[in-house]
C-alpha positions as CSV (number, residue, x, y, z in Angstrom):
1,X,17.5,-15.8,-23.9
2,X,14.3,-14.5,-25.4
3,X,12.4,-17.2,-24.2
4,X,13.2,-16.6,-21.0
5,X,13.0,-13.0,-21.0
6,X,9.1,-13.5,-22.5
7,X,8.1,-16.5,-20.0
8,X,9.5,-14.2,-16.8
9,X,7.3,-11.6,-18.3
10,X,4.4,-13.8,-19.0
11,X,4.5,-15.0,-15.5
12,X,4.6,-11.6,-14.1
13,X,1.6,-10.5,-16.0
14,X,-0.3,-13.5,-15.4
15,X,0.3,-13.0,-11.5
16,X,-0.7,-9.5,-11.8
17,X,-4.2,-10.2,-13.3
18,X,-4.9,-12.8,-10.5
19,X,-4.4,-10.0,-8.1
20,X,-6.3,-7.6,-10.2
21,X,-9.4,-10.3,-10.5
22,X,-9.0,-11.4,-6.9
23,X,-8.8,-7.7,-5.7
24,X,-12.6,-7.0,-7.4
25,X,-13.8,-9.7,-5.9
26,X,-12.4,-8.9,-2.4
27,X,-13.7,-5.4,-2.9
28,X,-17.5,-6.5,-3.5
29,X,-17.6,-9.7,-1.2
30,X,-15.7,-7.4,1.9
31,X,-18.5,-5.0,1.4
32,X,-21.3,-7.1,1.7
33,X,-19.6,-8.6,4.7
34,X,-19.2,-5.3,6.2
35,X,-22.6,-4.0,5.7
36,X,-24.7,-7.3,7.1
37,X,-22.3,-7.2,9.9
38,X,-23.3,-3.5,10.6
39,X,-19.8,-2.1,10.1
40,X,-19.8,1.1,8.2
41,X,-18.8,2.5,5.3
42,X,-15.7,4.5,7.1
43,X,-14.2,1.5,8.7
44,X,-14.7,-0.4,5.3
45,X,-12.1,2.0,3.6
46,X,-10.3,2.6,6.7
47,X,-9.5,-0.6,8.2
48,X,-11.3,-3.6,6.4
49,X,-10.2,-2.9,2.6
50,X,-6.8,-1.5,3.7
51,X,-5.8,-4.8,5.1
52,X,-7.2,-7.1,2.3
53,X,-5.6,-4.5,-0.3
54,X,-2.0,-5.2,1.5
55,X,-2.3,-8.7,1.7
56,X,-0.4,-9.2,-1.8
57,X,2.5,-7.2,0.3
58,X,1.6,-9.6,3.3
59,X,1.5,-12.6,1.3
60,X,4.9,-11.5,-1.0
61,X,6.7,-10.3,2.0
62,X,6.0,-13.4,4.2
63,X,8.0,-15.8,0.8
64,X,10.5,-13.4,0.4
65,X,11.8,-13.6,3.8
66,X,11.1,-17.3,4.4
67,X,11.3,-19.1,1.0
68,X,13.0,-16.7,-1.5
69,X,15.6,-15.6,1.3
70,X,14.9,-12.1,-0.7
71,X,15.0,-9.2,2.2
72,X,15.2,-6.4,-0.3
73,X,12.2,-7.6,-2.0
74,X,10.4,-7.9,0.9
75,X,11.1,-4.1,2.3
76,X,11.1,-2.8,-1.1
77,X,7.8,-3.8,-2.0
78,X,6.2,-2.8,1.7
79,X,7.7,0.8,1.0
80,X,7.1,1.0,-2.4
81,X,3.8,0.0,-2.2
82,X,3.4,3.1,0.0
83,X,5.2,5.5,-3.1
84,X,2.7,3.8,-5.5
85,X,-0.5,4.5,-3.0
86,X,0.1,7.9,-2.9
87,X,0.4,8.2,-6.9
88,X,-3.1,6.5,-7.2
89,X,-4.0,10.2,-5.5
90,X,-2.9,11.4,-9.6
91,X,-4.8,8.9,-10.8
92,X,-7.7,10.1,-8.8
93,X,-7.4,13.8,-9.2
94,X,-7.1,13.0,-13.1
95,X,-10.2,10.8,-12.7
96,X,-12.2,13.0,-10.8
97,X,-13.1,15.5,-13.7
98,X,-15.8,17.8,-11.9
99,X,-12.9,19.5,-9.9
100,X,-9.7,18.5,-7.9
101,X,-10.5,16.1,-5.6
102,X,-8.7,18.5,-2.4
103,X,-11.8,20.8,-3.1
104,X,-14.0,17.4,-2.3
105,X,-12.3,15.5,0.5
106,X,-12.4,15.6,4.0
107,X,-9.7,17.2,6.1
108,X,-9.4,13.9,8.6
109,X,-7.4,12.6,6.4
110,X,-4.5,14.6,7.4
111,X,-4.7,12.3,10.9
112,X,-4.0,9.1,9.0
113,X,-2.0,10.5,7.1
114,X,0.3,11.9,9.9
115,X,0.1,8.6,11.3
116,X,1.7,7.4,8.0
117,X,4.2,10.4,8.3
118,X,5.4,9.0,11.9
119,X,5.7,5.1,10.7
120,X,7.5,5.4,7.6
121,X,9.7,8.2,8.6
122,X,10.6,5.5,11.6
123,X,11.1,2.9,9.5
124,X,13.6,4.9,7.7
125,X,15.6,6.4,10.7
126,X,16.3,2.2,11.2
127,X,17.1,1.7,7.6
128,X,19.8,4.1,8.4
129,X,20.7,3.1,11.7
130,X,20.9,-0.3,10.3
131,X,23.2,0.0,7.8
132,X,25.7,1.4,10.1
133,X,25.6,-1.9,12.4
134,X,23.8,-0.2,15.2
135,X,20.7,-2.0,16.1
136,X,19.0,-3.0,19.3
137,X,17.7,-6.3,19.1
138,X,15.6,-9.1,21.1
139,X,16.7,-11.9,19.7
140,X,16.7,-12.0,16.0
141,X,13.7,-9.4,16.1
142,X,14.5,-5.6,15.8
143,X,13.7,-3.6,18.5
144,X,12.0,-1.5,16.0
145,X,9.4,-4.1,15.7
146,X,7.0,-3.8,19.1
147,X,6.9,0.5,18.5
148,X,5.7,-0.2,15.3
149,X,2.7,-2.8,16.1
150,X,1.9,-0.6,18.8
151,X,2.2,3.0,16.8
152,X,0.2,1.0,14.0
153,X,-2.5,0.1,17.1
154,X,-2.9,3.6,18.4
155,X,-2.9,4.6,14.5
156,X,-6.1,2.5,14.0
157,X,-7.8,3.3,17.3
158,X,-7.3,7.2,16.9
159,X,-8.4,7.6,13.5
160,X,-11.2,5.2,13.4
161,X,-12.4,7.2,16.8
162,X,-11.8,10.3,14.9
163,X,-13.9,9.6,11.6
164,X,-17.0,7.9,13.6
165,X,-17.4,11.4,15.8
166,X,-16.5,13.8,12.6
167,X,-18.3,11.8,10.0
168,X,-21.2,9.9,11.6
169,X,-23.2,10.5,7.7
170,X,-20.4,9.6,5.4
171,X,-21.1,5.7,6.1
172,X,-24.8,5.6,5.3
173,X,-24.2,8.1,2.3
174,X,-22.0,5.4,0.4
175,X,-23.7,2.1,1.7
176,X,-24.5,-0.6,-0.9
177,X,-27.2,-3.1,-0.8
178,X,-26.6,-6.8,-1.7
179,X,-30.0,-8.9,-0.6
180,X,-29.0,-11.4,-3.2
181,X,-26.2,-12.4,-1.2
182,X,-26.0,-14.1,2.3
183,X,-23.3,-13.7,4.6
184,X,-22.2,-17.2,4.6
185,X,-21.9,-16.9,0.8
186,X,-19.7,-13.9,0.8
187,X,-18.0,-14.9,3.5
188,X,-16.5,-18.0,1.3
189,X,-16.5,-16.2,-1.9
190,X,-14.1,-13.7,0.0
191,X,-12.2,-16.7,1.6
192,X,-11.6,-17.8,-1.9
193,X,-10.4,-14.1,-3.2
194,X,-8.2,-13.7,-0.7
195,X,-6.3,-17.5,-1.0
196,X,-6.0,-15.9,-4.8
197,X,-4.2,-13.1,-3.7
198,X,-2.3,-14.6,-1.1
199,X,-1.3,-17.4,-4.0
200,X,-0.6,-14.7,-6.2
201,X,1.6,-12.9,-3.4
202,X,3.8,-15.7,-2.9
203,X,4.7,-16.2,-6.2
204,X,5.7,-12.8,-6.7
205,X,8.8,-12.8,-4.7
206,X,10.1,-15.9,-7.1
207,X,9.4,-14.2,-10.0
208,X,11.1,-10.7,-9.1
209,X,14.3,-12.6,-7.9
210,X,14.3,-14.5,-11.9
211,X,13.4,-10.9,-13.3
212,X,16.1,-9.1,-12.2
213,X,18.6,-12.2,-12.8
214,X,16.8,-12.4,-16.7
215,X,16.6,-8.4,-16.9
216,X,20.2,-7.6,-15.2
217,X,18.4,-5.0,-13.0
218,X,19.3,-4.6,-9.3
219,X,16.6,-6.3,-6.6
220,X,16.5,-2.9,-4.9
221,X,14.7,-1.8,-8.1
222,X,12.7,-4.5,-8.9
223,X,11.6,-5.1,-5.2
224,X,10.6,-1.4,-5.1
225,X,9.0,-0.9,-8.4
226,X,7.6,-3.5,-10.5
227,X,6.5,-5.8,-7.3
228,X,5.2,-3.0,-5.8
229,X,3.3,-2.5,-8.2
230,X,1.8,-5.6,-8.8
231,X,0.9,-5.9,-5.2
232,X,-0.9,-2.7,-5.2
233,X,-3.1,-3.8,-8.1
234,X,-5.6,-4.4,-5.4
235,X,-5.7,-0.3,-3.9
236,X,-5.6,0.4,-7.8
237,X,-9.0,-1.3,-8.4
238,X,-10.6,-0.5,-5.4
239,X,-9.6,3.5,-5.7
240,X,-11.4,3.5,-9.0
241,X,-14.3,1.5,-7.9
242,X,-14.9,4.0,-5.2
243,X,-14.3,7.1,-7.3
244,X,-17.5,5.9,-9.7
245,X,-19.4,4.9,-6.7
246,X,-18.6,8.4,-5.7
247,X,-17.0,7.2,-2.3
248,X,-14.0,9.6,-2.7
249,X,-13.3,10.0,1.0
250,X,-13.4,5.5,1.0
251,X,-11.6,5.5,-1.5
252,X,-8.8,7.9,0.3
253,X,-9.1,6.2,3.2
254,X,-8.1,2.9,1.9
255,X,-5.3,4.3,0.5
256,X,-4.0,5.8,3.7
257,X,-5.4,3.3,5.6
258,X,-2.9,0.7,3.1
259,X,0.2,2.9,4.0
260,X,-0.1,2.5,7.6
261,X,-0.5,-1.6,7.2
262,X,1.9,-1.8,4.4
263,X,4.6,-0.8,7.5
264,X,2.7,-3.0,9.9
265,X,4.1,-5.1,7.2
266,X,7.5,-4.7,7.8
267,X,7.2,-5.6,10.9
268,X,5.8,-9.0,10.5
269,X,8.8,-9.9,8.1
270,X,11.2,-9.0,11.0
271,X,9.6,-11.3,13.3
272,X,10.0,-13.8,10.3
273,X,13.6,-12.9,9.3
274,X,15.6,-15.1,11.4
275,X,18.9,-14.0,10.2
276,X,18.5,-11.1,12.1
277,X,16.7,-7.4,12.4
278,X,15.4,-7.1,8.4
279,X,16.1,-3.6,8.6
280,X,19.5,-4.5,9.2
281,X,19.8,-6.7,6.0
282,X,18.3,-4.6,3.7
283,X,20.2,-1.9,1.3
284,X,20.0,1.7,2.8
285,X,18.7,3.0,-0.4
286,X,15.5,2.3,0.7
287,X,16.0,4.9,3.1
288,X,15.1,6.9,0.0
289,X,11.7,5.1,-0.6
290,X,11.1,6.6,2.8
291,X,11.5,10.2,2.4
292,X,10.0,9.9,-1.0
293,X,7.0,8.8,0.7
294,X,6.9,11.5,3.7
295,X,7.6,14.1,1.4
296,X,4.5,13.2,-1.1
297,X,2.5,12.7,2.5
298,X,3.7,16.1,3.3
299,X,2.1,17.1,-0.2
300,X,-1.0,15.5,0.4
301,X,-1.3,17.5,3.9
302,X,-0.6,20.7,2.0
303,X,-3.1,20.0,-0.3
304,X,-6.1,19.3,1.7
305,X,-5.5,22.1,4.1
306,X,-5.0,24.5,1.1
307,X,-8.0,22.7,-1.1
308,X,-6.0,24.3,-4.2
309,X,-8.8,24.7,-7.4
310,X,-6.6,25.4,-10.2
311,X,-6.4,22.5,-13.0
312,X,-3.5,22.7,-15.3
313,X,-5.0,22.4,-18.8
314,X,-8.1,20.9,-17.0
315,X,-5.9,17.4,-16.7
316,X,-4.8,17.4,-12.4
317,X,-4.2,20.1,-10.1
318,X,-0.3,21.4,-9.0
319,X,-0.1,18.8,-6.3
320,X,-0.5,15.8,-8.3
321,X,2.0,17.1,-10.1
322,X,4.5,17.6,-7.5
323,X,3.4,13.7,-6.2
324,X,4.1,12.5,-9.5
325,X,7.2,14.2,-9.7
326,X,8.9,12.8,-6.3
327,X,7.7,9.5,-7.8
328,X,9.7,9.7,-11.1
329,X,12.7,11.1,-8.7
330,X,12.3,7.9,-6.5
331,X,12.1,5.7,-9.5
332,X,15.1,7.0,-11.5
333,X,17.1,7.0,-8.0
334,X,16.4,3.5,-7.2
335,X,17.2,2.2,-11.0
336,X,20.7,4.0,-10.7
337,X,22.1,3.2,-7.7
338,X,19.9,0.0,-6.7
339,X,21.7,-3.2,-5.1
């Protein structure tokens, strides 16, 4: 029994680094791509590393519905990817030691992240609706499924249109230089991250469903919480990169910019589900996932229009407080009353 608790473990850990290592690499080689391509800084955090970040969720979703026959996993880890984004914001305001990072960033977040708001609080309302047998379907597909590629669409458009008219300087302000480094070259070394992550990604699925056999713990939980978390290892590098690079608002954006995809997500798993609408399969606690999430976007909405500047005992400000706070809620929810 100890044996297999510590080789489930091992595996998990070892999965995790790969991520971790592969998520650097993405980070460095997506930039140079972006900057000899002439995209900017703003549409690297926005757009670019958002997707590369979720492609762990991508990769971990796309085996749990298809291989691992894991639904909960795969809608666990999507939504609480999109908990653990928004706690990185703690990690950042802790980081950030001149002042709280709401003092620093720039108010267009609160588009992106009302976008976020309208996604995952949809998601939810079909959780819900779900779980009561009322679905409209095409197929095996949700109907849920098209409004969310084409929320997710006007999401990206509006918000990439916003931050090029509001913040034409922020790109060249944070723009690296890499003349040591063609485009063909990072263009493979990035191919070659991102098979590591998507490797990575489908063996996570396989190794949550042994965890909580070995562990006892419900898939809800594990789905939710520990793959989660190793799929966001990515957001977790790349949000500290930033913050010493002093690309708070990139760093932000990827974050927000990983929320909205991380439901995009969701999406692709239905089309992938064929047992029917995932949302539909799926345990209606993660309904509570969802309102965790809006109510810590809500928070972060409150925070950048208020710009609070008090620091308790010079450690984070009252909002990350409040984040962290809905997260342990979540967390202690999900492990009692998981499926």
């Amino acid at each position: 029994m100890l044996n297999d608790v510590l080789s489930v473990w091992l595996q998990f850990g070892v999965a995790v680094l790969l991520i971790g290592f592969a998520g650097v690499k993405l980070t460095r080689y997506g930039d140079v791509i972006a900057e000899q391509t002439g995209m900017g800084g703003t549409w690297v955090g926005l757009i670019l590393l958002a997707t590369v970040t979720s492609l762990p969720e991508l990769s971990t979703g796309v085996s749990a519905v298809t291989f691992a026959n894991a639904p909960n996993i795969a809608v666990g880890d999507a939504l609480g990817s999109c908990v653990f984004n928004l706690v990185l914001l703690v990690v950042l305001d802790f980081l950030h030691r001149q002042e709280s990072i709401y003092k620093r960033v720039h108010q267009g977040h609160i588009l992106s992240a009302a976008f976020a708001v309208v996604l995952i609080g949809f998601a939810g309302f079909n959780i819900l609706l779900g779980d009561r047998g009322d679905h409209l379907a095409i197929g095996h597909v949700g109907l849920y499924t098209p409004v969310i590629v084409v929320i997710y669409a006007l999401a990206v458009r509006s918000v990439f249109v916003y931050e090029r008219k509001q913040r034409a300087g922020f790109t060249g302000a944070v723009a690296k230089h890499y003349p040591d480094i063609t485009l063909r070259q990072a263009g493979l070394r990035y191919a070659g991250a991102s098979l590591i992550v998507l490797g990575a990604g489908i063996w996570l699925p396989f190794i949550g469903v042994e965890l909580a056999e070995t562990m006892g713990w419900h898939k809800t939980f594990v789905g939710t919480l520990l793959i989660a978390f190793a799929t966001s290892v990515p957001e977790l590098v790349i949000t500290i990169a930033a913050l010493r690079l002093g690309a708070l608002d990139m760093a932000i954006g990827n974050l927000l910019g990983s929320n909205l995809f991380d439901i995009l997500i969701i999406a692709m798993d239905d089309v992938l589900f064929t047992a029917g609408p995932i949302l539909s399969h799926v345990s209606p606690l993660h309904a509570i996932t969802t309102l965790s999430a809006m109510v810590m976007t809500g928070i972060f909405i409150i925070g950048l229009l208020y710009r609070p500047a008090t620091r308790l005992l010079k450690t984070v400000g009252w909002i990350s407080l409040f984040l962290f706070s809905v997260y342990l809620l979540n967390s202690y929810v999900l492990y009692l009353h998981g499926e």
